[in-house]
C-alpha positions as CSV (number, residue, x, y, z in Angstrom):
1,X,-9.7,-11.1,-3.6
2,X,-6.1,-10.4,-4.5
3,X,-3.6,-9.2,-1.7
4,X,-1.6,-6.2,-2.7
5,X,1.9,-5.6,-0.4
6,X,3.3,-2.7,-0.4
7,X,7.2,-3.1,1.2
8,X,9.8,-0.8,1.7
9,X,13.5,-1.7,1.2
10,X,14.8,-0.3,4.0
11,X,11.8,0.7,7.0
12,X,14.7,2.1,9.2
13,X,15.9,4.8,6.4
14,X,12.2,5.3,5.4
15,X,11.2,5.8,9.1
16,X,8.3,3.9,10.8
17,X,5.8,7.3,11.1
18,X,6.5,8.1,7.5
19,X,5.4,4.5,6.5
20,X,2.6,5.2,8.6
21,X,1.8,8.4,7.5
22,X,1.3,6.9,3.8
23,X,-0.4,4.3,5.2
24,X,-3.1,6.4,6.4
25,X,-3.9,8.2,3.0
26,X,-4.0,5.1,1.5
27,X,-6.8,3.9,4.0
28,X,-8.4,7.4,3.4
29,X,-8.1,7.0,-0.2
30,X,-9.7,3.2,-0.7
31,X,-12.1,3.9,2.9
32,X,-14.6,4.2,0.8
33,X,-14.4,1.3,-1.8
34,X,-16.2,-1.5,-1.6
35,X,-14.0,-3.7,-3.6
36,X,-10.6,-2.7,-1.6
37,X,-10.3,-4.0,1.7
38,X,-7.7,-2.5,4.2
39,X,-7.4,-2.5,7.5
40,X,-6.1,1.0,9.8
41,X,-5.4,-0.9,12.7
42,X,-2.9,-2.9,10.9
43,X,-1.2,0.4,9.5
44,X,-0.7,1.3,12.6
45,X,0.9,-1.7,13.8
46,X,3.0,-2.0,10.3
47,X,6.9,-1.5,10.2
48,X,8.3,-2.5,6.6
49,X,5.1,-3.6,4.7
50,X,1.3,-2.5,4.0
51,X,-0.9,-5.0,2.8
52,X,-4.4,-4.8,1.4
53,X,-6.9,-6.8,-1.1
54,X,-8.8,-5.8,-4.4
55,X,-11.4,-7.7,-5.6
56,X,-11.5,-8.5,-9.5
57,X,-11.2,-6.5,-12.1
58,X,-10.5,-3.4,-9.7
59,X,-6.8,-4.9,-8.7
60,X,-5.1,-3.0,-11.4
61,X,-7.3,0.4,-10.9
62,X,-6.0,-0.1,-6.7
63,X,-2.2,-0.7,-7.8
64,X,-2.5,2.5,-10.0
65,X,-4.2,4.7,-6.9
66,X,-2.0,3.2,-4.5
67,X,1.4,4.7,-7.3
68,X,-0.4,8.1,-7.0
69,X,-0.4,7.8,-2.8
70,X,3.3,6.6,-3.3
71,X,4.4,9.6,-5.2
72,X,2.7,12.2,-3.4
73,X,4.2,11.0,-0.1
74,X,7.7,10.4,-1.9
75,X,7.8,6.6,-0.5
76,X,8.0,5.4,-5.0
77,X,11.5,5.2,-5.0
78,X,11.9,3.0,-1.0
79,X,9.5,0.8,-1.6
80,X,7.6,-1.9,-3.9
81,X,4.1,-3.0,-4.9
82,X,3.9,-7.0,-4.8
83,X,1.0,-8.5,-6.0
84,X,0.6,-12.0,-4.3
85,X,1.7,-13.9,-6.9
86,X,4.8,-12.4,-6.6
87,X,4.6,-10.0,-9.4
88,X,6.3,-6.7,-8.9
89,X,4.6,-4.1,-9.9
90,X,6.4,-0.8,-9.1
């Protein structure tokens, strides 16, 4: 399993029920998929960062659903995907 982060800049100026908000359609969006692991009681305790896992093969497929969740709630430009080894992805 690799852990995907997903961390806003600046959580204040993004807002804390916006983040979670997003958070939420990504848990509804990877529910579902056994091979993404993420946790809704931890969105709704986050503040400035969302972090799940992929499994294998299916990391990249996650980082590009998780883009599309981004965009659509207008959170792309405030915040980052971080792969754990440090990577940035968006």
């Amino acid at each position: 399993m690799v852990t995907i982060h997903i961390r806003f800049r600046d959580w204040q100026a993004s807002g804390i029920h916006r983040i979670r908000n997003f958070g939420e359609d990504l848990w509804r969006t990877f529910r579902d998929n056994k091979r993404v692991s993420i946790d809704l009681g931890e969105i709704d305790r986050c503040v400035d960062e969302i972090t799940f896992s992929a499994r294998g093969s299916h990391v990249r497929r996650a980082v590009k659903e998780a883009e599309v969740v981004m965009r659509e709630h207008m959170v792309d430009k405030e915040s980052e995907i971080v792969v754990e080894d440090g990577t940035a992805q968006a």
